[in-house]
BAFI-3210 file (N, C-alpha, C; in Angstrom, 3 decimals, decimal comma, padded with zeros to 6 digits):
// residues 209
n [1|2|3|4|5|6|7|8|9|10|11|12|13|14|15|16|17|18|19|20|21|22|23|24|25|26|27|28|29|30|31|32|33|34|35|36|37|38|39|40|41|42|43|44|45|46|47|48|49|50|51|52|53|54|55|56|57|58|59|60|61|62|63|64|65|66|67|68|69|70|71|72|73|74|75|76|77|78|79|80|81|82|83|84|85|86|87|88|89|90|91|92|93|94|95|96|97|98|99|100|101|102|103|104|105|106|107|108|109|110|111|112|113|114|115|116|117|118|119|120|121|122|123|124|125|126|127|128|129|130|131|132|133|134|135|136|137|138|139|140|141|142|143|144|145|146|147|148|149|150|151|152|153|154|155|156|157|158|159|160|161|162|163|164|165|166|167|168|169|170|171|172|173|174|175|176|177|178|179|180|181|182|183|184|185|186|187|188|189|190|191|192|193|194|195|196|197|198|199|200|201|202|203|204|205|206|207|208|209]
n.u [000,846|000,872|001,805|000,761|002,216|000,307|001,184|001,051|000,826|000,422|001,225|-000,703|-001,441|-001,186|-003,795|-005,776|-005,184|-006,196|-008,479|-009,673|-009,541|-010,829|-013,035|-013,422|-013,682|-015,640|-017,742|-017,476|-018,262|-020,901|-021,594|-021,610|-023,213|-025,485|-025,795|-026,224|-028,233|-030,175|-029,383|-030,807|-033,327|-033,615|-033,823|-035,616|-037,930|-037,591|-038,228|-040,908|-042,325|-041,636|-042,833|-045,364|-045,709|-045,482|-047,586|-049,679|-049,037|-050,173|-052,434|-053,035|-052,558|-054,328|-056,734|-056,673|-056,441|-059,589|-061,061|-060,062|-061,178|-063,945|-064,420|-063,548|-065,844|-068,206|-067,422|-067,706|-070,511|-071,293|-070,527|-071,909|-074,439|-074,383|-074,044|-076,664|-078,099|-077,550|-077,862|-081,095|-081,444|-080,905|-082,862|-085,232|-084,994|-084,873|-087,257|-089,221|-088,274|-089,192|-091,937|-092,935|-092,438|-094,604|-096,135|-096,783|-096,915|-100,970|-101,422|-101,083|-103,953|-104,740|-107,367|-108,664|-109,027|-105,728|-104,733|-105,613|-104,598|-101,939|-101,382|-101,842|-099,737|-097,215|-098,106|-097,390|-094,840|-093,644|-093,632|-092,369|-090,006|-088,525|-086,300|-086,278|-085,248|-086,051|-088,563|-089,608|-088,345|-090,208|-092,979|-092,962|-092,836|-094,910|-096,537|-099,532|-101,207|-102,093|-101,249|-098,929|-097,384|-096,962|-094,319|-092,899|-092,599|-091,087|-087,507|-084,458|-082,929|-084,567|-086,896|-085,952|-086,508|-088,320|-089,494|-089,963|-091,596|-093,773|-094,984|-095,593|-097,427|-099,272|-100,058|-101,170|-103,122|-104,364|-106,540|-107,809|-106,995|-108,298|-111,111|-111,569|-111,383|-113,451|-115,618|-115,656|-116,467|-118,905|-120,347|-120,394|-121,849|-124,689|-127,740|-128,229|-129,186|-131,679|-131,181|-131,645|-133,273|-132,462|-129,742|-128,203|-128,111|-126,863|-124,346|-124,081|-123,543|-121,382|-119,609|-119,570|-118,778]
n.v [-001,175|001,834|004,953|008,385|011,650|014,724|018,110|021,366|024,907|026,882|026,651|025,043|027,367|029,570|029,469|029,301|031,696|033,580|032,521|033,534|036,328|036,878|035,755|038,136|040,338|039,952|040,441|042,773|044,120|042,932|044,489|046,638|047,132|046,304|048,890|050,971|050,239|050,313|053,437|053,578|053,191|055,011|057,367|056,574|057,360|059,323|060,810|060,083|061,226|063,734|064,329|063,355|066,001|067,969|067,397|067,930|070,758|071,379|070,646|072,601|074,970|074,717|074,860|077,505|079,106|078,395|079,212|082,160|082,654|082,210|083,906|086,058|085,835|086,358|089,032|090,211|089,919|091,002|093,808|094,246|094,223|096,093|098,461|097,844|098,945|101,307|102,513|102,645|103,832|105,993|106,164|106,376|108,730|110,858|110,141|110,243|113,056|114,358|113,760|114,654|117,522|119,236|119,440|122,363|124,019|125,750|129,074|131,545|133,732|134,830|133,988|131,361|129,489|129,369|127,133|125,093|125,407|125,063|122,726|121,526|122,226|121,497|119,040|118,718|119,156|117,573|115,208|116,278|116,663|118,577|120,481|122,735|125,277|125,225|124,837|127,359|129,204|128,294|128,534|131,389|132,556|131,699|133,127|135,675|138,603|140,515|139,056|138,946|140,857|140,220|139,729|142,197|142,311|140,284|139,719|139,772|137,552|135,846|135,460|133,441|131,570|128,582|128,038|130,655|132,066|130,428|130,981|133,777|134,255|132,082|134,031|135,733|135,123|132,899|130,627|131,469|134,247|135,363|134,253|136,919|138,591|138,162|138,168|141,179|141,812|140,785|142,173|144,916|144,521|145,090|144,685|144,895|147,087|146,033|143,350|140,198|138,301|135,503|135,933|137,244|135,831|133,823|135,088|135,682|133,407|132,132|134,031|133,290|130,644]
n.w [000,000|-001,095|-000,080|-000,228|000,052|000,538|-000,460|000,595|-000,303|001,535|005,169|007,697|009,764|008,580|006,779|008,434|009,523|007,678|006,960|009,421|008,568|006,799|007,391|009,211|007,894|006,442|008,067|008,853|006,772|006,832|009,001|008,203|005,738|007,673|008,804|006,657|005,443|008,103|007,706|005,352|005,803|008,012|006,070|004,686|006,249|007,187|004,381|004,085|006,486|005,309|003,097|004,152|005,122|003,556|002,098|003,753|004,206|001,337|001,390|003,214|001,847|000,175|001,019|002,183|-000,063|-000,870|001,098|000,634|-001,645|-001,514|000,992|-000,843|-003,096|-000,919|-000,199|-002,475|-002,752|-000,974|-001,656|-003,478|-003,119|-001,214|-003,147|-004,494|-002,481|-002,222|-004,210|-004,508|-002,209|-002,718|-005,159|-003,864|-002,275|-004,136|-005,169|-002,668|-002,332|-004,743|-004,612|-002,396|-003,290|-003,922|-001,725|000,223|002,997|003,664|003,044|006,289|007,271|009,436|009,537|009,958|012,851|014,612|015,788|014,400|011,969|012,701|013,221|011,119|009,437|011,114|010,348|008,334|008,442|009,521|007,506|005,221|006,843|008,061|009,259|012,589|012,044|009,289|009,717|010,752|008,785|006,651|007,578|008,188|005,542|005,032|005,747|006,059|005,343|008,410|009,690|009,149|010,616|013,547|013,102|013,343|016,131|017,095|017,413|014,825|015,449|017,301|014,649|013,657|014,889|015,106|017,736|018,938|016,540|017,045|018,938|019,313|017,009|018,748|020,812|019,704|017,848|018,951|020,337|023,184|022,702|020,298|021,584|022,910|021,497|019,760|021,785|022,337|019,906|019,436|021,836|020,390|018,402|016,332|014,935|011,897|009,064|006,854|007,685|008,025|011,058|011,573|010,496|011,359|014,113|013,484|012,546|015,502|016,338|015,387|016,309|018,879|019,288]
ca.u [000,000|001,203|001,243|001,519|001,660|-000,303|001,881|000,224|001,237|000,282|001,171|-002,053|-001,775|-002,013|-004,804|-006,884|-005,550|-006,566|-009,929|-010,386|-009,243|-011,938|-014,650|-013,786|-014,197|-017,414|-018,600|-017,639|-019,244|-022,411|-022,306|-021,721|-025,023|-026,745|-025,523|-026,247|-029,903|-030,598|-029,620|-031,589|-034,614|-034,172|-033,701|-037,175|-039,139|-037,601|-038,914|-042,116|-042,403|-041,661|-044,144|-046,843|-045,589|-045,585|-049,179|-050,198|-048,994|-050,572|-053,831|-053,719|-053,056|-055,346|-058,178|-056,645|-056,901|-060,542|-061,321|-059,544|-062,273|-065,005|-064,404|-063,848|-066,748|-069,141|-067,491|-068,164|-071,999|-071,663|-070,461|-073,280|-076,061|-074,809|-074,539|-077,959|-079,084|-077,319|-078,754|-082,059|-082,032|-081,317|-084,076|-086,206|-084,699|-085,170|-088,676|-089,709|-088,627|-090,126|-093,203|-093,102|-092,214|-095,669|-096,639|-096,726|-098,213|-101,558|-100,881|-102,137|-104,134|-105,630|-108,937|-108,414|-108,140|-104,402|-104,761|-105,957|-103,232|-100,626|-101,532|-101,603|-098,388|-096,731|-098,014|-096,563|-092,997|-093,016|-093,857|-091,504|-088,378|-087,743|-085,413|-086,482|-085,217|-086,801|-090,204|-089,351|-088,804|-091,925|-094,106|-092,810|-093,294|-096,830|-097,748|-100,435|-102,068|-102,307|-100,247|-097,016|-097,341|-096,356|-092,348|-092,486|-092,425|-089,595|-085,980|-084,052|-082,443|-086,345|-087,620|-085,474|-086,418|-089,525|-090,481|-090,550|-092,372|-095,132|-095,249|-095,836|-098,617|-100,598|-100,308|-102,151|-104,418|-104,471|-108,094|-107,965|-106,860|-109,599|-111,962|-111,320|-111,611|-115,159|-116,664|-115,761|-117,167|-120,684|-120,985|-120,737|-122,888|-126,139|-128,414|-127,693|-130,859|-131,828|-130,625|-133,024|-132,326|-131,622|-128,622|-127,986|-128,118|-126,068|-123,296|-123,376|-123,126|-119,963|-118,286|-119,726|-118,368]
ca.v [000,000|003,061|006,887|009,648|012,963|015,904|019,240|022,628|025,890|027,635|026,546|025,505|028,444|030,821|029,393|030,107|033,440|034,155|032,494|034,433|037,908|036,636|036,387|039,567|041,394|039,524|040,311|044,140|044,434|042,775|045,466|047,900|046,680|046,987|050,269|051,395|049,179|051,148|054,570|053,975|052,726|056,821|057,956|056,498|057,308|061,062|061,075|060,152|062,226|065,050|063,822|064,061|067,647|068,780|067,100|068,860|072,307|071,223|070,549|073,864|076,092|074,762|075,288|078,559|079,654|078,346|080,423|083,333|082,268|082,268|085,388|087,393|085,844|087,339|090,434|090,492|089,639|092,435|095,071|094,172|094,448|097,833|098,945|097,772|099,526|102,906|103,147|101,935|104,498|107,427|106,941|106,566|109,947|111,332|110,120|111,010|114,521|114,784|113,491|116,175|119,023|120,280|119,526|123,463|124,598|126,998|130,276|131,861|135,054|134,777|134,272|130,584|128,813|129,123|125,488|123,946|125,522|124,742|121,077|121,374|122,831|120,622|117,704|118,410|119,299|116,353|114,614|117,151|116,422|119,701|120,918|123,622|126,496|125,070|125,313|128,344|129,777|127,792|129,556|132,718|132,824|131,857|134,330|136,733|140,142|141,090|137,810|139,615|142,477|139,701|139,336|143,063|142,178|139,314|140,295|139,330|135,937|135,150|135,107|132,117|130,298|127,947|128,208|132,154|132,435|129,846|131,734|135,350|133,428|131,900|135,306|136,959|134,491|131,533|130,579|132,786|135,878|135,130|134,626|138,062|139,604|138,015|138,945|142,460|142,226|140,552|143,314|145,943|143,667|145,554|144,414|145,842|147,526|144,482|141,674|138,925|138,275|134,745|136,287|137,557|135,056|132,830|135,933|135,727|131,922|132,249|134,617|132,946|129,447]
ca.w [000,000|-001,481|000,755|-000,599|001,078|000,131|-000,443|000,402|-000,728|002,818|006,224|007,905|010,413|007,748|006,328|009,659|009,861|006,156|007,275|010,239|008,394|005,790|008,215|010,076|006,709|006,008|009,959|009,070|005,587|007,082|010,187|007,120|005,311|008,585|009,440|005,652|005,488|008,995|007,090|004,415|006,545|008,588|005,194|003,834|007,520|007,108|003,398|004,079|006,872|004,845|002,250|004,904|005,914|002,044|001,895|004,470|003,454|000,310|001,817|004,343|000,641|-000,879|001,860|002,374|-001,400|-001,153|001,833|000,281|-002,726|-000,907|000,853|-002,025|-003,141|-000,302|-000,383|-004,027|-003,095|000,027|-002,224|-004,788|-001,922|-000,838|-004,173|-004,375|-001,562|-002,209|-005,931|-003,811|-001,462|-003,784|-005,927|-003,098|-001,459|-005,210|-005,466|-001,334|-002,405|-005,927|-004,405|-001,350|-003,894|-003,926|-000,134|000,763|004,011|002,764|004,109|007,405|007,109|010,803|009,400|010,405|014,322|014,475|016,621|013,505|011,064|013,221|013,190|009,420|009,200|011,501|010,224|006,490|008,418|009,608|006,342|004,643|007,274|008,186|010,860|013,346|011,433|008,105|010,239|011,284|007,522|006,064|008,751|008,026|004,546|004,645|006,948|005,124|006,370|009,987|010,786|009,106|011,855|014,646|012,789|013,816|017,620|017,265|017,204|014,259|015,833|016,935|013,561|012,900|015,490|014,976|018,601|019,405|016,119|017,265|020,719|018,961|016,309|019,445|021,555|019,034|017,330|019,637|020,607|024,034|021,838|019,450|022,339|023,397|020,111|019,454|022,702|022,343|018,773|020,316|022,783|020,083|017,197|016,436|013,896|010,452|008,149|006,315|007,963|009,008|012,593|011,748|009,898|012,924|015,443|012,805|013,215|016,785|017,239|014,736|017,258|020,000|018,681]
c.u [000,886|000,294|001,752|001,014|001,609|000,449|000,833|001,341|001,762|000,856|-000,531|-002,195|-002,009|-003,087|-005,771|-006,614|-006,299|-008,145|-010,983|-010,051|-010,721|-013,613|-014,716|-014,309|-015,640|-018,735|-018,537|-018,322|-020,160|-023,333|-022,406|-023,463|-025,649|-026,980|-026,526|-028,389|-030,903|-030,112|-030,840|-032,946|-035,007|-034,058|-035,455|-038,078|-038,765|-038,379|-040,522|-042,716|-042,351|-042,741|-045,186|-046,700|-045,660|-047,138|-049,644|-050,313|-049,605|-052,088|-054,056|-053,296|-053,691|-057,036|-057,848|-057,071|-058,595|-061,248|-061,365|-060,840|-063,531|-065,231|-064,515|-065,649|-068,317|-068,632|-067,648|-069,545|-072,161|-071,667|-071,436|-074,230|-075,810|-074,813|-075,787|-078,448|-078,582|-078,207|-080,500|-082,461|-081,658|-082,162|-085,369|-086,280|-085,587|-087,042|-089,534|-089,758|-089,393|-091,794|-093,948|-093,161|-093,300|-096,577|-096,179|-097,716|-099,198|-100,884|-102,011|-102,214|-104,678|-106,866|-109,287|-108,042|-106,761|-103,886|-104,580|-104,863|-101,997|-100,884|-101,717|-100,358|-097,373|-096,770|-097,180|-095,446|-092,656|-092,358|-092,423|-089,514|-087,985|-087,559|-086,314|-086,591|-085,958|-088,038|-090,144|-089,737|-090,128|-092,643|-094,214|-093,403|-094,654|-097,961|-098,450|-101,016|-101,601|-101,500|-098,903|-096,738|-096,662|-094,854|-091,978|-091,688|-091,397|-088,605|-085,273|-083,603|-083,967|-086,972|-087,225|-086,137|-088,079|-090,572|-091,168|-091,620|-093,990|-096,191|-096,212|-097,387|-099,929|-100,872|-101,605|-103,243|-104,399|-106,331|-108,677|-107,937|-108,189|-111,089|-112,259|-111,974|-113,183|-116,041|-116,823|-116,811|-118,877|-121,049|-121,364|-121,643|-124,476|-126,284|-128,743|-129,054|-130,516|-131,812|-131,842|-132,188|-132,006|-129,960|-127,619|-127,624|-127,142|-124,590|-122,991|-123,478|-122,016|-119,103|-118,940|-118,791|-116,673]
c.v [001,231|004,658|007,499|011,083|014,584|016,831|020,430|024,079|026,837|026,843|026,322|027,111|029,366|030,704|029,643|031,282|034,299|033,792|033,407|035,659|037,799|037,362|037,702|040,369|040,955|039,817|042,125|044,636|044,106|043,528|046,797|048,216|047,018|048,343|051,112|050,949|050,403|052,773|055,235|053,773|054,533|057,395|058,407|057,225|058,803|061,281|060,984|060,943|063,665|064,765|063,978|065,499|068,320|068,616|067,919|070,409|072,499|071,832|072,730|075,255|075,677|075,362|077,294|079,226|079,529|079,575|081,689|083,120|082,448|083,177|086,395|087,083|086,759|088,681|090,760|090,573|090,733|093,761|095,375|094,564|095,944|098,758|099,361|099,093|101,076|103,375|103,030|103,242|105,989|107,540|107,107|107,980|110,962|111,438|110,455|112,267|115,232|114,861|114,378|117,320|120,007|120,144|120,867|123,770|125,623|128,264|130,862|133,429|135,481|134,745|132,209|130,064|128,629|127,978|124,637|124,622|125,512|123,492|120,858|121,532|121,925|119,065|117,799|118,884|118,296|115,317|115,208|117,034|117,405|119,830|121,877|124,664|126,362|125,371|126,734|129,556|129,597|128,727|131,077|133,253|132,597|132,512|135,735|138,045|140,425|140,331|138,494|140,210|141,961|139,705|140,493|143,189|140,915|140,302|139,753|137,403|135,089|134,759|133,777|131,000|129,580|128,534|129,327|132,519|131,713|130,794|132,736|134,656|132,936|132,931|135,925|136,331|133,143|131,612|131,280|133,992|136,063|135,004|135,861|138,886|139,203|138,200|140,105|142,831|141,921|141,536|144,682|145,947|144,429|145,136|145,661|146,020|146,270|143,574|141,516|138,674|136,612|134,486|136,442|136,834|133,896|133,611|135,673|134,765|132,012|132,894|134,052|131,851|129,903]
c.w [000,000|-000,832|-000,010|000,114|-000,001|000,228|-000,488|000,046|001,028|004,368|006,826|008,991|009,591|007,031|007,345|009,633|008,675|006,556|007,745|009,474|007,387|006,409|009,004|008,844|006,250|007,140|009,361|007,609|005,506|008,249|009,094|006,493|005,967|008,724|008,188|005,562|006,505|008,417|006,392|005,014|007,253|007,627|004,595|005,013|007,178|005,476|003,363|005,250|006,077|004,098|002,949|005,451|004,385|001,773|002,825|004,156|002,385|000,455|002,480|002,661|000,042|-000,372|002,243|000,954|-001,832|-000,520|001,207|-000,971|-001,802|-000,045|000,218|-002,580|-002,457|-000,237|-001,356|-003,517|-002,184|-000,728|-003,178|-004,140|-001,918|-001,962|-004,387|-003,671|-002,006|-003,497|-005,436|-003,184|-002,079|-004,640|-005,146|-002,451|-002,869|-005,596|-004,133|-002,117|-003,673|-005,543|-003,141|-001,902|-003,534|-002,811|000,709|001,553|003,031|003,585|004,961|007,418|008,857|010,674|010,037|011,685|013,699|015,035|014,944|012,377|011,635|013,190|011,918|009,133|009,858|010,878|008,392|006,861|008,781|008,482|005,302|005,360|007,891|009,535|011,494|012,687|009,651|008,597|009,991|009,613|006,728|006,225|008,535|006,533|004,053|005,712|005,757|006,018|007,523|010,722|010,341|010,175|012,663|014,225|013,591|015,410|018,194|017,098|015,882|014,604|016,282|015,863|013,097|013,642|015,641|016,740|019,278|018,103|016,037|018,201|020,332|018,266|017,925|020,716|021,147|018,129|017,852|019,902|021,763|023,452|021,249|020,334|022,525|022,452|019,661|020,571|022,594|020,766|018,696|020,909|021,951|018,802|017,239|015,021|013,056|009,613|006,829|006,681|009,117|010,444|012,324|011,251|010,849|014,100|014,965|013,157|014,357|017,057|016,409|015,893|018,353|020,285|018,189]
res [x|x|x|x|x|x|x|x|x|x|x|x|x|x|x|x|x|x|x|x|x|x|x|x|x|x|x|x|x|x|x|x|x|x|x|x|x|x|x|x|x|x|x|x|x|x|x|x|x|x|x|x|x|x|x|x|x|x|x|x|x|x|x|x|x|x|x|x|x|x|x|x|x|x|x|x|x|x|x|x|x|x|x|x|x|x|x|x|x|x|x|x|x|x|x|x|x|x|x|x|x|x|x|x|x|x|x|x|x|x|x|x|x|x|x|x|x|x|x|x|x|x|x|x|x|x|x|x|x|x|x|x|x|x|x|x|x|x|x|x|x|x|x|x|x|x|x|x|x|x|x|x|x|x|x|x|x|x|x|x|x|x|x|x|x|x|x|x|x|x|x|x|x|x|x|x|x|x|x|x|x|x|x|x|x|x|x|x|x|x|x|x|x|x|x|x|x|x|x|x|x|x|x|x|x|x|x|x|x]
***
C-alpha cells in the first residue's frame, strides 16, 4: 500500500488566519449593510415624513386659497347688496322729495283757528323732514295780512327760530286771543238795516263758537 503525502502551498496556520481575516471582513461588511440598510430605513421614515408635511402644506393652501375664494366671493356679493341699496335708497330719497315738492303749508291770514293751522303745518314738516329752522322759515313765509305784523315784535335771531315764532302766532291768534276779540265784537254787534235776525243770530253763534 502506497502513501503519498499531500503538499500545500500555505502553512495551515495561515490558512486560519486568512480564514479568520476573511470572516472579520465579512462580519464588518455585514455590520456595514446593517448600518447602511438602517440609514436607508431613517432615510425612507424622514422622506415620508416630509411627504406628509408637504401634503399637508398642500392641503392647508389649498383650503386657504378656497377660503380666500369664498371670501372674495361674499365680499363680491356684500359690495353688490350695498350697491344695491345705495342706488335703492337714492331713488327713493329722489322720489320722497319729488313726491313732497308740492306739499306746501296753505298760508295763514288769521282768518283761520291758528290750533288747527298749526296742526296742518306741523303735520306736512313732519312729512316734509324739516329741521327747526326750516319750520321756522316755512311759517314765516306763509304768513299773510295782519299775521305779518307779529315778525315786527320778534328780534331778528327770533324770527329764525320755529319756537318764538309759534309763541308770537298763538299770543295773538291763539283761541284765548280770538276769544277776546269776538266777545268784544258781540258786545258791540247791532243788527244791520236788512238783515233777518236769523242772519244775525247765525253771526253771533260764529263769534260765540
Amino acid at each position: 500500500m502506497l502513501c503519498y503525502q499531500v503538499s500545500v502551498g500555505l502553512p495551515p496556520q495561515d490558512i486560519l488566519d486568512k480564514l479568520d481575516l476573511f470572516v472579520q471582513q465579512m462580519k464588518k461588511q455585514s455590520q456595514q449593510m446593517k448600518e447602511q440598510s438602517q440609514e436607508i430605513k431613517e432615510q425612507s421614515q424622514e422622506m415620508k415624513e416630509q411627504s406628509q408635511q408637504l401634503r399637508q402644506e398642500e392641503l392647508r393652501i389649498v383650503e386657504e386659497r378656497c377660503a380666500r375664494a369664498e371670501e372674495k366671493h361674499w365680499e363680491a356679493q356684500l359690495m353688490q347688496f350695498t350697491s344695491r341699496r345705495k342706488q335703492w335708497k337714492i331713488k327713493w330719497t329722489q322720489g320722497h322729495q319729488v313726491s313732497h315738492k308740492w306739499r306746501k303749508p296753505a298760508e295763514f291770514d288769521g282768518k283761520v283757528p291758528w290750533e288747527a293751522y298749526q296742526a296742518q303745518f306741523e303735520l306736512l314738516a313732519d312729512v316734509n323732514g324739516w329741521s327747526d329752522g326750516e319750520r321756522a322759515l316755512q311759517l314765516v313765509t306763509c304768513l299773510r295780512g295782519q299775521t305779518v305784523e307779529v315778525l315786527s315784535h320778534l328780534a331778528p335771531a327770533q324770527r329764525a327760530s320755529y319756537r318764538y315764532v309759534v309763541e308770537a302766532l298763538q299770543c295773538h291768534f291763539g283761541d284765548l286771543q280770538q276769544a277776546e276779540v269776538h266777545r268784544s265784537c258781540l258786545k258791540v254787534r247791532v243788527r244791520c238795516r236788512g238783515e233777518l235776525l236769523t242772519q244775525l243770530a247765525q253771526k253771533a253763534e260764529s263769534l260765540v263758537h
